[in-house]
C-alpha positions in Angstrom: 0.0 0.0 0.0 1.3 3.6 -1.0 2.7 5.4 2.3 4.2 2.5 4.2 7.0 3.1 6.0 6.6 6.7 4.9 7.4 7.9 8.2 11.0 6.7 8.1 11.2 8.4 4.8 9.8 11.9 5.7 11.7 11.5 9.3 13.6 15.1 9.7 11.8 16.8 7.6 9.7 18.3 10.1 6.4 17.2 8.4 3.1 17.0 10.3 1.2 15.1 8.1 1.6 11.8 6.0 1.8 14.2 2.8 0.1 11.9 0.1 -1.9 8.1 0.8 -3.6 5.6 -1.2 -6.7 4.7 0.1 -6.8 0.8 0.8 -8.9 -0.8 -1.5 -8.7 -3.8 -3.7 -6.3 -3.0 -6.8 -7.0 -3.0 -10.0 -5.8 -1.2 -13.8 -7.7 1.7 -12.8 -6.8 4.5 -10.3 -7.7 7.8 -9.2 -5.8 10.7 -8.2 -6.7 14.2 -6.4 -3.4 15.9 -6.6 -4.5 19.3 -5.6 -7.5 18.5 -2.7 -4.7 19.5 0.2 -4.7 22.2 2.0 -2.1 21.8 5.1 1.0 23.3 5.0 4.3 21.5 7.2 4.9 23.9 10.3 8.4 25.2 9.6 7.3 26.8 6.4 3.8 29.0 7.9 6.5 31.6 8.9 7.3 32.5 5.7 3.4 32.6 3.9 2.4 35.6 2.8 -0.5 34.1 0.8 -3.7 33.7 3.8 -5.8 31.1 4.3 -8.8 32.1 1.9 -7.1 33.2 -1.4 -5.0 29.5 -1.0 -8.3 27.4 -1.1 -9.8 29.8 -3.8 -6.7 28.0 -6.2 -6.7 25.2 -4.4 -9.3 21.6 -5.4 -10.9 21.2 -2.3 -13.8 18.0 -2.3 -11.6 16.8 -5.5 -10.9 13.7 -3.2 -14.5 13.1 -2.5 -15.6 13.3 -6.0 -12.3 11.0 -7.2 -13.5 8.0 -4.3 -14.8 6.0 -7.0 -14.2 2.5 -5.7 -10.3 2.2 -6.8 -7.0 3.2 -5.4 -6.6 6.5 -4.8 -4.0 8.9 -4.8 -4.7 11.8 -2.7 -2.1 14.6 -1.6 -2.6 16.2 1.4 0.0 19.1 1.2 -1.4 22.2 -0.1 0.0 22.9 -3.6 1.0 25.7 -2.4 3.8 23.8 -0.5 4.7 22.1 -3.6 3.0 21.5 -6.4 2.6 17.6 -8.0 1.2 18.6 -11.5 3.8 20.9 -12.2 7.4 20.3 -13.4 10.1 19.8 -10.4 12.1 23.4 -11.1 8.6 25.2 -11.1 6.9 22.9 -8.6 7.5 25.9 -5.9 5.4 29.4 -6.1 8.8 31.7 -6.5 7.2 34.1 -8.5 3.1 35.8 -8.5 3.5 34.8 -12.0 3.7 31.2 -11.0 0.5 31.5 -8.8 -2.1 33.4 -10.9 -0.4 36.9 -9.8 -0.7 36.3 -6.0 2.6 36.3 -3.6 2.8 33.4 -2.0 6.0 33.9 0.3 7.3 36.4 2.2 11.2 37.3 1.3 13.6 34.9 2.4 12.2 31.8 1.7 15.3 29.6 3.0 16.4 27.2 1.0 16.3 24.3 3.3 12.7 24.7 3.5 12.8 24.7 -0.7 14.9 21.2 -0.8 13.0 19.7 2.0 9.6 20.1 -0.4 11.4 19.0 -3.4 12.6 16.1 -1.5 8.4 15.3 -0.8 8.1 15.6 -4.8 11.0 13.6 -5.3 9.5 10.9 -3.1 5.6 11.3 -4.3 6.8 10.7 -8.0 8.8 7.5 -6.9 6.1 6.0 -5.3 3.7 7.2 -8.0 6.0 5.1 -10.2 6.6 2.2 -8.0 2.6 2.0 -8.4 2.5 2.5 -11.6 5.0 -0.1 -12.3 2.9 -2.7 -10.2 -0.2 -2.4 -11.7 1.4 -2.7 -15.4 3.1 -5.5 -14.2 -0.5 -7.2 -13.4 -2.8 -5.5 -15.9 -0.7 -5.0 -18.6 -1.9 -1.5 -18.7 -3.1 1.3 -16.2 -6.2 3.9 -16.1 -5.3 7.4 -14.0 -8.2 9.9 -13.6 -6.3 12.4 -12.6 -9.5 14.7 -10.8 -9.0 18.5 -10.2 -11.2 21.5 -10.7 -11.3 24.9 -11.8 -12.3 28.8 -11.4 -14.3 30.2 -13.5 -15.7 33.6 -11.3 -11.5 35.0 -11.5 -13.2 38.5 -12.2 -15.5 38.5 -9.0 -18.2 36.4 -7.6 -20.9 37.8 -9.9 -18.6 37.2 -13.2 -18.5 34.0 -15.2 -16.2 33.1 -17.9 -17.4 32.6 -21.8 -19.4 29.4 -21.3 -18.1 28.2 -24.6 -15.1 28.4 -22.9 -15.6 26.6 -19.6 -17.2 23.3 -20.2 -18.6 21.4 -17.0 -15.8 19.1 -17.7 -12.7 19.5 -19.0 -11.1 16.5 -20.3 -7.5 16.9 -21.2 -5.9 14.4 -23.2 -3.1 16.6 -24.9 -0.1 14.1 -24.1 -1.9 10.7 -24.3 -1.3 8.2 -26.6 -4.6 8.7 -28.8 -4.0 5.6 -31.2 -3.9 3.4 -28.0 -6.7 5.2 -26.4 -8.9 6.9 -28.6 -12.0 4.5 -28.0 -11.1 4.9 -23.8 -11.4 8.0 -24.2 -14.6 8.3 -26.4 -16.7 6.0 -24.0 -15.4 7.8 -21.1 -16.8 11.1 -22.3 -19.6 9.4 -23.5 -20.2 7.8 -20.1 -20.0 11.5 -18.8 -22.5 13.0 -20.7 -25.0 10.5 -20.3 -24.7 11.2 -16.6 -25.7 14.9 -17.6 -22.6 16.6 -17.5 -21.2 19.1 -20.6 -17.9 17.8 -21.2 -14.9 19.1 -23.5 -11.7 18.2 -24.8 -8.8 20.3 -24.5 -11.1 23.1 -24.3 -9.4 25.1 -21.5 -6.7 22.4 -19.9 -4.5 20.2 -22.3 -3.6 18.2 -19.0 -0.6 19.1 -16.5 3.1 17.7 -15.7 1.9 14.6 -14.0 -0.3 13.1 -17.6 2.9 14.1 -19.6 5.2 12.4 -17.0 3.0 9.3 -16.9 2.5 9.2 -20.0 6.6 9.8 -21.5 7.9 7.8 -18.5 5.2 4.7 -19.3 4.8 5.2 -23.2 1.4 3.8 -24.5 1.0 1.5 -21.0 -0.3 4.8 -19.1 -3.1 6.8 -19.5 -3.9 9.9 -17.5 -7.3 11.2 -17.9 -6.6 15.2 -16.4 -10.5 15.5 -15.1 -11.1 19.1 -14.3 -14.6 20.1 -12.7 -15.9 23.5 -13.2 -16.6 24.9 -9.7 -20.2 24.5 -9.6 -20.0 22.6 -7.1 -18.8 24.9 -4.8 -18.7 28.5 -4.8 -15.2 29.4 -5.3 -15.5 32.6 -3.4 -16.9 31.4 -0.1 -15.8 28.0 0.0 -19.1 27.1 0.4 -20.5 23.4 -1.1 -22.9 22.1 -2.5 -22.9 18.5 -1.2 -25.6 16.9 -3.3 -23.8 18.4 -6.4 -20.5 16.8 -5.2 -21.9 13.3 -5.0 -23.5 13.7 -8.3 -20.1 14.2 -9.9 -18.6 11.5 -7.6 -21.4 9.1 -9.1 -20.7 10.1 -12.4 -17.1 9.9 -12.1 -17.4 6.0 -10.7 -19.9 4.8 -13.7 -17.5 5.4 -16.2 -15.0 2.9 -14.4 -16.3 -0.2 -15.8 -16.0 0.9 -18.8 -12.1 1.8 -18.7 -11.5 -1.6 -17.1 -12.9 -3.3 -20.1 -10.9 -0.9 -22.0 -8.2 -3.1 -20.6 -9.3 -6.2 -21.4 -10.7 -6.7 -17.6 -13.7 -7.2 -15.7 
């Protein structure tokens, strides 16, 4: 199970949570992952945050795990991105800059450096795990199924202000690194599995998919497929934090009747 022994690995690096888990269910070729559902931050670095409490869960996926518990393994990181970011490449997976973090300043000056390399060292170690995993379950399936879930805002302008619609699907699905001769059926039934659930969904539309789908898919070739599953924030409002609860399980159902589906995809019950 992801996170054993993860105590011994994270020892002295002053960390008080287990940063990342897999929830301990029966395995299979699918998985699920919630990347950006954390919010906690490790104690040595809430010194140095400039960026308060209600502008970091306005960017950050909160109730991403809830809707990604779909009755397979899943990934779920409990760090805030804002202490390092999993979707993102390793020399950007730390806000330096406002232009790294939608224009907001996430740290005050003098971020020390121990405190960068210490979060680097908790990406170093969720990717080899991530990849110890992945490994496993190609070994068994011969192939593996990620729906990678995360949402977005689409009220940036103010609480009253939506985005072009045409722009900002229900459900974006991004697929721009996968292997679309291999998966190009998956991925058809999958949205089609979506929308007969009654959700609008989009390809590539407004998200191409992020660093972990182009990982995945480069480090695993054809054997991987990350599904980037991003939610538009109707299930929440973005500005309060406020959810919507029935509209959360909705989505969560959804999300879990498209799984038969991928696992036949793979040749598996």
């Amino acid at each position: 199970m992801f996170g054993e022994g993860f105590d011994t690995a994270m020892s002295g690096m002053d960390h008080h949570i287990v940063p990342f888990v897999v929830s301990a269910v029966d395995g299979g070729p699918v998985i699920s992952s919630a990347l950006h559902a954390g919010h906690l931050v490790r104690e040595s670095l809430r010194p140095y945050l400039a960026l308060g409490e209600e502008a970091r869960r306005r960017e950050e996926d909160p109730h991403t795990d809830v809707i990604a518990d779909v009755g397979v393994p899943l990934v779920r990181v409990a760090a805030s991105r804002f202490e390092v970011d999993m979707n993102r490449p390793r020399d950007r997976a730390i806000y330096r800059d406002p232009e790294d973090a939608w224009g907001l300043r996430v740290w005050e000056p003098g971020l020390p450096s121990d405190e960068v390399a210490a979060s680097l060292r908790l990406y170093d170690l969720f990717y080899d795990r991530v990849e110890a995993l992945l490994c496993r379950t190609v070994a068994s399936h011969g192939a593996a199924v990620v729906i990678d879930v995360h949402s977005y805002n689409h009220r940036r302008r103010g609480a009253e202000a939506a985005d072009d619609p045409e722009l900002s699907p229900e459900v974006n699905l991004g697929t721009g690194t996968l292997d679309h001769e291999r998966w190009r059926p998956a991925v058809e039934r999958f949205m089609r599995d979506l929308t007969v659930a009654g959700l609008e969904v989009g390809e590539n539309v407004r998200f191409q998919g992020g660093h972990f789908a182009a990982w995945a898919h480069e480090r695993f070739s054809g054997d991987v497929a990350v599904l980037a599953v991003e939610f538009k924030k109707t299930f929440m409002d973005e500005w309060t934090g406020e959810a919507d609860r029935t509209h959360i399980t909705r989505l969560r159902r959804a999300l879990a009747a498209t799984v038969p589906a991928l696992r036949e995809s793979l040749g598996r019950p």
